[in-house]
C-alpha positions as CSV (number, residue, x, y, z in Angstrom):
1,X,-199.5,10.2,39.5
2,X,-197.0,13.0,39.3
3,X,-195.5,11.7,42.5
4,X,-194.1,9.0,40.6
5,X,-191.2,8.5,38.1
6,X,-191.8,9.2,34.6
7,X,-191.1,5.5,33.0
8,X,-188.5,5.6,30.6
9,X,-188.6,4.8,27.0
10,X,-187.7,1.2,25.7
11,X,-186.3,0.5,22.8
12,X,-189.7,-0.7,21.4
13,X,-191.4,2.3,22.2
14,X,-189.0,4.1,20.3
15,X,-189.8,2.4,17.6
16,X,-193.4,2.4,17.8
17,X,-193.3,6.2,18.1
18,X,-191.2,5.5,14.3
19,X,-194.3,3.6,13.2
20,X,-196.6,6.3,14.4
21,X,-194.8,8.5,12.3
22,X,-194.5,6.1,9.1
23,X,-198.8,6.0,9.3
24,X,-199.0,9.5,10.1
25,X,-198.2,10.7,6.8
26,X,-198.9,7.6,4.8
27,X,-201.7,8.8,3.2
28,X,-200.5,11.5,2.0
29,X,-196.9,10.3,0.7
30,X,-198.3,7.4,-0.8
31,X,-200.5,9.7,-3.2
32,X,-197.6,11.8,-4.0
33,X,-195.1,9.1,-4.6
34,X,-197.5,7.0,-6.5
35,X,-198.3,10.0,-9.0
36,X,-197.0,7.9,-12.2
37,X,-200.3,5.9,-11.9
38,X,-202.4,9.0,-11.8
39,X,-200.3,10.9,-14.6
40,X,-201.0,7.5,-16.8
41,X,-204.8,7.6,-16.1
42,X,-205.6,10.9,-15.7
43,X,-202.6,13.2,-17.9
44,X,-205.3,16.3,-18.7
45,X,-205.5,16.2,-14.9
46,X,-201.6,16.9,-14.4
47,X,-201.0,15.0,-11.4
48,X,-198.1,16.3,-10.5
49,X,-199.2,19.7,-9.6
50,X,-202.7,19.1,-8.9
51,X,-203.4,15.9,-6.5
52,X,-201.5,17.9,-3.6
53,X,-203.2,20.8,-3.7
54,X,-206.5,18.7,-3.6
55,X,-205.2,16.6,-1.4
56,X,-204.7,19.3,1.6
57,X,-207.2,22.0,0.6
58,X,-209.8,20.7,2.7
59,X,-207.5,19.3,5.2
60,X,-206.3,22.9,6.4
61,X,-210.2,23.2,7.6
62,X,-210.1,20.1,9.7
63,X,-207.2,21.2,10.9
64,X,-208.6,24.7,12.4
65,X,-211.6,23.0,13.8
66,X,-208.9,20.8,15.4
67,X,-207.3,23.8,16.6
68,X,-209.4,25.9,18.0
69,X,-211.9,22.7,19.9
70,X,-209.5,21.0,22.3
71,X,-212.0,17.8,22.4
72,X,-213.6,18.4,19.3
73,X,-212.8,14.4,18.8
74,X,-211.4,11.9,21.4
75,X,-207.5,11.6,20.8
76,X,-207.8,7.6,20.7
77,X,-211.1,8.0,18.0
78,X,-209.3,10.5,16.2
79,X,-206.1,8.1,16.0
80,X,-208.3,5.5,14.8
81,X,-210.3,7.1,12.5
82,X,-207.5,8.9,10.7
83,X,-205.7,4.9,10.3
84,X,-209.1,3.5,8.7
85,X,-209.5,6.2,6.7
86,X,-206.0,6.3,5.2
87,X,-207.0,2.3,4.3
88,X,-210.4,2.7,2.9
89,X,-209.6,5.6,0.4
90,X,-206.4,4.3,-0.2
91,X,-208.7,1.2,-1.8
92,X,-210.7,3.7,-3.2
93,X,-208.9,5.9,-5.0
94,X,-206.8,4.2,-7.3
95,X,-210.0,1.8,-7.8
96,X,-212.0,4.2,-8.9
97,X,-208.9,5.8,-11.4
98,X,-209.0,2.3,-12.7
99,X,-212.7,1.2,-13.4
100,X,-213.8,4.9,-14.5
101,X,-213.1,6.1,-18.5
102,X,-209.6,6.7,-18.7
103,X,-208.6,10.7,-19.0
104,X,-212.4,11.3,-19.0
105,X,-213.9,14.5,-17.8
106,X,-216.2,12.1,-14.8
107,X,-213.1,10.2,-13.3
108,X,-211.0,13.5,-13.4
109,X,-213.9,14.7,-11.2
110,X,-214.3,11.7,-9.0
111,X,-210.8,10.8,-8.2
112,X,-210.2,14.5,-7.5
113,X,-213.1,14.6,-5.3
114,X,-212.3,11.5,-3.4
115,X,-208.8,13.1,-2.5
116,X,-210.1,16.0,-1.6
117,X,-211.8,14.4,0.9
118,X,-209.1,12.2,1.7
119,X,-208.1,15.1,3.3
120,X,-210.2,15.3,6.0
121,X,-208.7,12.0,7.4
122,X,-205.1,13.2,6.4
123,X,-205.9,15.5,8.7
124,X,-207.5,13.3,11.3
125,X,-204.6,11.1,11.2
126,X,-201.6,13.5,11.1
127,X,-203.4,15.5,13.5
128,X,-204.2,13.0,16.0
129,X,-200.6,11.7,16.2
130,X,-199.1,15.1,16.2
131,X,-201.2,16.0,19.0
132,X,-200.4,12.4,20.7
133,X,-196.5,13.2,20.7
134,X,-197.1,16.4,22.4
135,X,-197.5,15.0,25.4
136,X,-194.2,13.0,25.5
137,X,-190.8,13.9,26.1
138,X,-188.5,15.4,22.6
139,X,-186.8,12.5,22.4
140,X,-190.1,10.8,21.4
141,X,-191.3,14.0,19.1
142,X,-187.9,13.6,17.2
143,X,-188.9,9.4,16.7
144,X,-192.2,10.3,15.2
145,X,-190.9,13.0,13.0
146,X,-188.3,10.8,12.2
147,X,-191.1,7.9,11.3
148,X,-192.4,10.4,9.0
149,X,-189.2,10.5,6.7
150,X,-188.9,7.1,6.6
151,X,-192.8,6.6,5.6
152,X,-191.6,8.8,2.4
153,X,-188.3,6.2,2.5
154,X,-190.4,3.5,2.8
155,X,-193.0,4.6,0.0
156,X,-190.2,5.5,-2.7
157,X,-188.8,1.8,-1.9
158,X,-192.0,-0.2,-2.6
159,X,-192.3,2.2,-5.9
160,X,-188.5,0.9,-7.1
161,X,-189.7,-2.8,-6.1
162,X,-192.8,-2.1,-7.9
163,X,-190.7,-0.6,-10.8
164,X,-187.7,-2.9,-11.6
165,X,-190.2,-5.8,-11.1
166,X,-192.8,-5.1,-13.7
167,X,-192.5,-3.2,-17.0
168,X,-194.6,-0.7,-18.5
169,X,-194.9,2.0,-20.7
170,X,-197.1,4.5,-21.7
171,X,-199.9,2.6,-24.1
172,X,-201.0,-1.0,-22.1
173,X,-203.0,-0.3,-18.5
174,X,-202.3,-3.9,-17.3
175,X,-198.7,-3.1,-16.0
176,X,-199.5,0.3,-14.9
177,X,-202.7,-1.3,-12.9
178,X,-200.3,-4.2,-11.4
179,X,-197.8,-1.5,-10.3
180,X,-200.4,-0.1,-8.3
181,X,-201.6,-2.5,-6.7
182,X,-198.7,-3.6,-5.3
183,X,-197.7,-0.7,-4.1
184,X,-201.2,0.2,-2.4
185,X,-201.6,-3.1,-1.0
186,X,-198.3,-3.0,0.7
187,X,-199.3,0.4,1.9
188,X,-202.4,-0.9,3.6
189,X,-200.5,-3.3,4.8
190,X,-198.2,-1.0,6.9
191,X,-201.6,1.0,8.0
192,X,-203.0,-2.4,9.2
193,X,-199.6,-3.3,11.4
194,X,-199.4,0.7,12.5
195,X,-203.3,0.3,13.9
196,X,-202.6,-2.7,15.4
197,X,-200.1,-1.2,17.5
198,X,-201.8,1.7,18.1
199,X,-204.6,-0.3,19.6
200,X,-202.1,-2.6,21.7
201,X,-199.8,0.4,23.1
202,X,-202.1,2.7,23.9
203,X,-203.5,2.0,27.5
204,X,-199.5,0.7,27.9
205,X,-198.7,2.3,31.3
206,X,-196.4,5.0,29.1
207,X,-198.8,6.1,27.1
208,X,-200.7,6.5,29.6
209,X,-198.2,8.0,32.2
210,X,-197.6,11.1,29.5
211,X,-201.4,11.3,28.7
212,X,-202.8,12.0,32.3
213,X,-200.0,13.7,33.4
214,X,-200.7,17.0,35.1
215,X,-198.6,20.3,35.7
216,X,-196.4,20.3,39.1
217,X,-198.9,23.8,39.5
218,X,-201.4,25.4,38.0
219,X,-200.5,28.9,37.6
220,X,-196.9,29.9,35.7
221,X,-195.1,31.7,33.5
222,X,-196.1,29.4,30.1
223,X,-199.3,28.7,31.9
224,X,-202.6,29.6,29.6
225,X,-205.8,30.9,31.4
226,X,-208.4,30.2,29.1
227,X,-211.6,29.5,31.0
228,X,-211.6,32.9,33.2
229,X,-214.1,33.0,36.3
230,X,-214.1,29.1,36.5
231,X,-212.9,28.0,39.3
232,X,-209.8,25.5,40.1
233,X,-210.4,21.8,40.6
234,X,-209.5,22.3,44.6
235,X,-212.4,24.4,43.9
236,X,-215.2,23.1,42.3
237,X,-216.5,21.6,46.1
238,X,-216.5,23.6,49.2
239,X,-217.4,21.8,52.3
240,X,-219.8,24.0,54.6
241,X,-219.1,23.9,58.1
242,X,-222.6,21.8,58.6
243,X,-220.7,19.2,56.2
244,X,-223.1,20.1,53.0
245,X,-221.1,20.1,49.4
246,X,-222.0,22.6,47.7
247,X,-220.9,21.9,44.0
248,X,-220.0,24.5,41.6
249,X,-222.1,25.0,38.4
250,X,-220.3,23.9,35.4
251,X,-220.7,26.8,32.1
252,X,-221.1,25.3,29.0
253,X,-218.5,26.1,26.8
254,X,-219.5,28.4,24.0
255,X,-218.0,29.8,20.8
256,X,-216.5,33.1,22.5
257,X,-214.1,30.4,24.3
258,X,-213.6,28.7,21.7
259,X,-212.5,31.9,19.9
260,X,-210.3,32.7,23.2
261,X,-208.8,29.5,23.1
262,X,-207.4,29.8,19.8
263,X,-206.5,33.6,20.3
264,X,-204.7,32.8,23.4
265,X,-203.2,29.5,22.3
266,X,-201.7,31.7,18.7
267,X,-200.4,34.6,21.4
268,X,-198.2,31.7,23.1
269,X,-196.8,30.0,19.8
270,X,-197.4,32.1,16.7
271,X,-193.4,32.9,16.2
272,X,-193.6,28.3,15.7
273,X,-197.3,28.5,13.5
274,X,-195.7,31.5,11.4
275,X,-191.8,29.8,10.9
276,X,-193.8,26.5,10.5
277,X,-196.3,27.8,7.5
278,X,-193.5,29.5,5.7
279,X,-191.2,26.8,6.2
280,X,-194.3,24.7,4.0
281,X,-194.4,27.4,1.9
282,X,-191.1,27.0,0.4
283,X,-190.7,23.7,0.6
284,X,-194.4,22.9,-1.4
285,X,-193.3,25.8,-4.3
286,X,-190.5,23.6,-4.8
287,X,-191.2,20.1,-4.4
288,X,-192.2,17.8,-6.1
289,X,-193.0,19.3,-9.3
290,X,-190.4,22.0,-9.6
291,X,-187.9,19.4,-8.9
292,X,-189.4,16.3,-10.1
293,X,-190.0,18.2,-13.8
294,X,-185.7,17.9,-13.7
295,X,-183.6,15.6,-15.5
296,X,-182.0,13.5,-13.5
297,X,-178.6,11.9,-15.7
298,X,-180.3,9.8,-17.7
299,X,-183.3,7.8,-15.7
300,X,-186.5,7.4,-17.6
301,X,-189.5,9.2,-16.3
302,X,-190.5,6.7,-13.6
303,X,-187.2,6.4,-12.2
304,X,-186.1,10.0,-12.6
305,X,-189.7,11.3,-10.5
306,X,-188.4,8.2,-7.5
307,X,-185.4,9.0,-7.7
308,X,-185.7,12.2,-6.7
309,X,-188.7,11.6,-4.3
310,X,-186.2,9.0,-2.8
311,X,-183.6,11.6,-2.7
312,X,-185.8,14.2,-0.7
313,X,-187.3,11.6,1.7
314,X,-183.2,10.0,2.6
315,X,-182.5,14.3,3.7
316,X,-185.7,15.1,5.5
317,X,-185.2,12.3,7.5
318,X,-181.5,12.6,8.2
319,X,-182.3,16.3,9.2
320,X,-185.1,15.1,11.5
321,X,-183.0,12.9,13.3
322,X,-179.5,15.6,13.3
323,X,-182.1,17.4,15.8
324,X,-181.4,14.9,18.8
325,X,-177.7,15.5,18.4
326,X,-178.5,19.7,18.1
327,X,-179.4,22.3,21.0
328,X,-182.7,23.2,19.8
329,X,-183.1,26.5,19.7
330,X,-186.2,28.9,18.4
331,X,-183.2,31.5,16.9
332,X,-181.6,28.7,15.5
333,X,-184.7,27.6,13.5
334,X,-185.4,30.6,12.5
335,X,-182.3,31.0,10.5
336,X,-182.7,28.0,9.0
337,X,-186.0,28.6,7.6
338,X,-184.9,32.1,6.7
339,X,-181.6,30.8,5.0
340,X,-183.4,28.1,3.1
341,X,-185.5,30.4,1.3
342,X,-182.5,31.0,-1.5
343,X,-183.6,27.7,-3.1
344,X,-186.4,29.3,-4.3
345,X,-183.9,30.9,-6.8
346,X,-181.3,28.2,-6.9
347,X,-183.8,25.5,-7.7
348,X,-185.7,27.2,-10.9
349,X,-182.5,28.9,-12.1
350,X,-181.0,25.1,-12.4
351,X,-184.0,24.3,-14.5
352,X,-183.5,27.3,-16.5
353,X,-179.6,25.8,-17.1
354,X,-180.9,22.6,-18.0
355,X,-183.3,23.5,-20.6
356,X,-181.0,26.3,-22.0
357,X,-178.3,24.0,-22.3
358,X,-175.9,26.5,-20.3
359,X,-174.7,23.8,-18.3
360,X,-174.1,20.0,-18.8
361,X,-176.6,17.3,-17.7
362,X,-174.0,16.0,-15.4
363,X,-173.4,18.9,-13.8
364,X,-177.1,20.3,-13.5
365,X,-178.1,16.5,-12.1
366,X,-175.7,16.9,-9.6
367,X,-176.7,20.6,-8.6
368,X,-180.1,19.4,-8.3
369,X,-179.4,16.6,-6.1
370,X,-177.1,19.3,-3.8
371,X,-180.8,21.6,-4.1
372,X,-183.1,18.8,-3.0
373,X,-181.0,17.7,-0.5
374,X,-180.8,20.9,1.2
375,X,-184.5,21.4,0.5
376,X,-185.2,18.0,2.3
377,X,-182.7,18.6,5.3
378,X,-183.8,21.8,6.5
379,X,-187.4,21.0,6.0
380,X,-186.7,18.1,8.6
381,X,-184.5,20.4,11.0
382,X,-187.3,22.8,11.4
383,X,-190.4,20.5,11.2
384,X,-189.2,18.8,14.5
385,X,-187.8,21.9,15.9
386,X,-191.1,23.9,15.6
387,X,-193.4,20.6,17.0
388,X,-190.7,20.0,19.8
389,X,-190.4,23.2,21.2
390,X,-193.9,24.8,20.8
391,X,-195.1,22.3,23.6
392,X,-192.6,24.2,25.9
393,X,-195.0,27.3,26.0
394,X,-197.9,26.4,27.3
395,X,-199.1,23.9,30.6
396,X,-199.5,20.2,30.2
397,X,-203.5,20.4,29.6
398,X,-202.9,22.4,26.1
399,X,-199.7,20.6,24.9
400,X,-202.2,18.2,22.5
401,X,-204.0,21.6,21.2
402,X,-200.4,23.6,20.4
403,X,-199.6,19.9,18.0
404,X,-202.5,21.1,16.6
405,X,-202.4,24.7,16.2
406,X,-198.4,23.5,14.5
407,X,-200.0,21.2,12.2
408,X,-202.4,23.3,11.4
409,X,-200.4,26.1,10.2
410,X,-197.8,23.5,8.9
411,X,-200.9,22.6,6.4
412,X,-201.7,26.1,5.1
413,X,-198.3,26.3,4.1
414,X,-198.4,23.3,1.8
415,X,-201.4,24.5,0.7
416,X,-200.3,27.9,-0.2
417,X,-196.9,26.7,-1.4
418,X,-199.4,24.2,-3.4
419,X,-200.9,27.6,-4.9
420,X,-197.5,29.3,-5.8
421,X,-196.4,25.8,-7.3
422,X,-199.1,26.5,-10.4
423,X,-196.8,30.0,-10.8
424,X,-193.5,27.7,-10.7
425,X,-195.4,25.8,-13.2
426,X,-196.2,28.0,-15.5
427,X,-192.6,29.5,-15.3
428,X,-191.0,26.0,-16.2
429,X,-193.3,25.4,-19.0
430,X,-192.3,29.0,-20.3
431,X,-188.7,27.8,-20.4
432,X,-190.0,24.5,-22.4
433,X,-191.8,26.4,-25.4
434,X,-188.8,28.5,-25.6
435,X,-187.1,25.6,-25.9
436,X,-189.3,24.0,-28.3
437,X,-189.2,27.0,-30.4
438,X,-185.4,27.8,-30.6
């Protein structure tokens, strides 16, 4: 198969590559944009902070496991799975918010249970496409990655549909319930097209072109030798001079490979797992609640929280898709994840103006759009820079694994910016009793 010419990419697979990315992170972005609905239901439960953390604590484990077992679940199974699954407890979860007590102790428990377990197939799902893309050219990495800023677009659209079509306020459920369910219908609805596709494309000669695709050789400078004292696949028949095959013994793998796998795999891209979790890091501390918990002008709380979820999602995709006109570079990356690290002051020190009254609204709403902006652009620079180029270091056969070991680390880091977000948290509300108090 190497022989022949790699096929090149239509326009339609471009796009489907766009759609792989839109489902990738459905899930999760439709939990996050969607956070109104919780905050109604379940306010002691303080949405805004808490749902992401829940929602990727158990996902980082998944994740490892992902890592560290090459075929610890088909790719096409773990595609699949991680598209149902999105559907199913994107039905269950809001359902659940709804028929439970409101702001009672048992659906605070429930609903925060069933995300935490949602994700396990955020993880399937991200993971699996992740991994997918690996195996394809940049061009096609920078289309999913791309995909996965407009599924934040696309979420924080439905939202202002869902918003300047129905009403609400803070005492009658029936609105709030209506808003919902529009907007998680329409998201299943994008998950039921994205699967369809999935199913349709991928035995497409492309796919599977990419997919089976084998190094030009076996041994190089990026090459990973992870199964020492096995033999090559020239190798695993000799042919005796009396014409008998004798076939070589196949070892079962056990856990000291797996361990080597993932200790060899982190020696080849840890500079991309390491700029990739602190990347997260910063960008979770930060977003949404440090910047949602801003007053935008003068939008009400619905429209100021989409506003600037819309905000962030229009960036992070505009800096996904500024990498297919850069020269990606690791150096160049890394000093944009460095450099970025300054809105972790520029960010709460805005807040601080706003609540102190140092500066004008007008002027601290525009300052934060310029923060969130820059906060969403470079977080979509160096997402696609670390998941393009990390592929680069290691042969064809581990390419899937290293879109693993990315997302993997790219998961810790929201979770651990997740963590310092409760610290941002507390900070903001210090600056609101002051307030109160003065």
């Amino acid at each position: 198969m190497d022989s022949i010419s790699p096929p090149k990419g239509s326009t339609s697979i471009k796009l489907i590559f766009i759609l792989f990315g839109v489902a990738s992170l459905l899930g999760c972005n439709a939990l996050l944009t969607e956070l109104s609905f919780f905050a109604h239901f379940l306010p002691s439960m303080n949405p805004y902070v808490s749902i992401q953390f829940l929602n990727y604590f158990i996902n980082i484990i998944f994740k490892f496991l992902l890592f560290c077992k090459k075929d610890l679940f088909p790719l096409k199974c773990q595609l699949i799975g991680g598209v149902v699954g999105s559907i199913v407890f994107l039905i269950v979860i809001p359902l659940f918010t709804v028929i439970l007590e409101k702001d009672s102790s048992i659906n605070s428990i429930v609903t925060g249970t069933l995300i935490v377990l949602m994700g396990f197939i955020n993880a399937l799902c991200n993971g699996g496409f992740y991994k997918l893309v690996s195996f394809f050219p940049m061009e096609m990495i920078v289309n999913l990655t791309t995909g996965q800023g407009f599924s934040g677009i696309t979420m924080a659209l439905i939202q202002y549909i869902v918003l300047f079509s129905i009403k609400s306020n803070d005492i009658d459920d029936k609105p709030i319930i209506i808003q919902g369910l529009i907007f998680f219908v329409s998201s299943i609805v994008i998950l039921l097209i994205s699967l369809i596709i999935l199913l349709l494309s991928y035995n497409k000669d492309y796919f599977q072109y990419y997919l089976n695709k084998k190094d030009d050789s076996s041994e190089g400078q990026n090459g990973l030798d992870l199964y020492k004292g096995q033999k090559m696949e020239d190798e695993e028949q000799k042919t005796e001079e009396d014409g008998q095959i004798n076939p070589v013994e196949e070892k079962p793998q056990t856990s000291q490979n797996v361990e080597l796998i993932f200790v060899e795999l982190f020696k080849k891209v840890w500079s991309f797992d390491l700029l990739v979790l602190f990347n997260y890091i910063c960008t979770f501390t930060l977003y949404p609640n440090a910047s949602i918990s801003q007053q935008l002008f003068s939008l009400d709380t619905a429209f100021n929280a989409n506003t600037i979820i819309m905000i962030y999602n229009i960036f992070d995709t505009l800096g996904r898709m500024l990498v297919s006109k850069m020269k990606p570079t690791k150096q160049l990356n890394m000093i944009i994840i460095l450099a970025r690290s300054v809105l972790l002051f520029t960010i709460i020190f805005n807040f601080y103006c706003q609540e102190k009254y140092i500066l004008s609204l007008t002027v601290t709403s525009v300052l934060l759009i310029i923060n969130v902006a820059l906060l969403a652009s470079t977080n979509g620079i160096a997402t696609t820079l670390c998941f393009g180029l990390a592929p680069n270091e290691v042969e064809n056969e581990y390419k899937g694994q290293v879109g693993s070991s990315v997302s993997f680390f790219l998961m810790l880091g929201i979770v651990l910016g997740s963590c310092s977000a409760f610290g941002v948290d507390a900070i903001i509300n210090t600056f609101r009793r002051q307030k109160v108090t003065a």
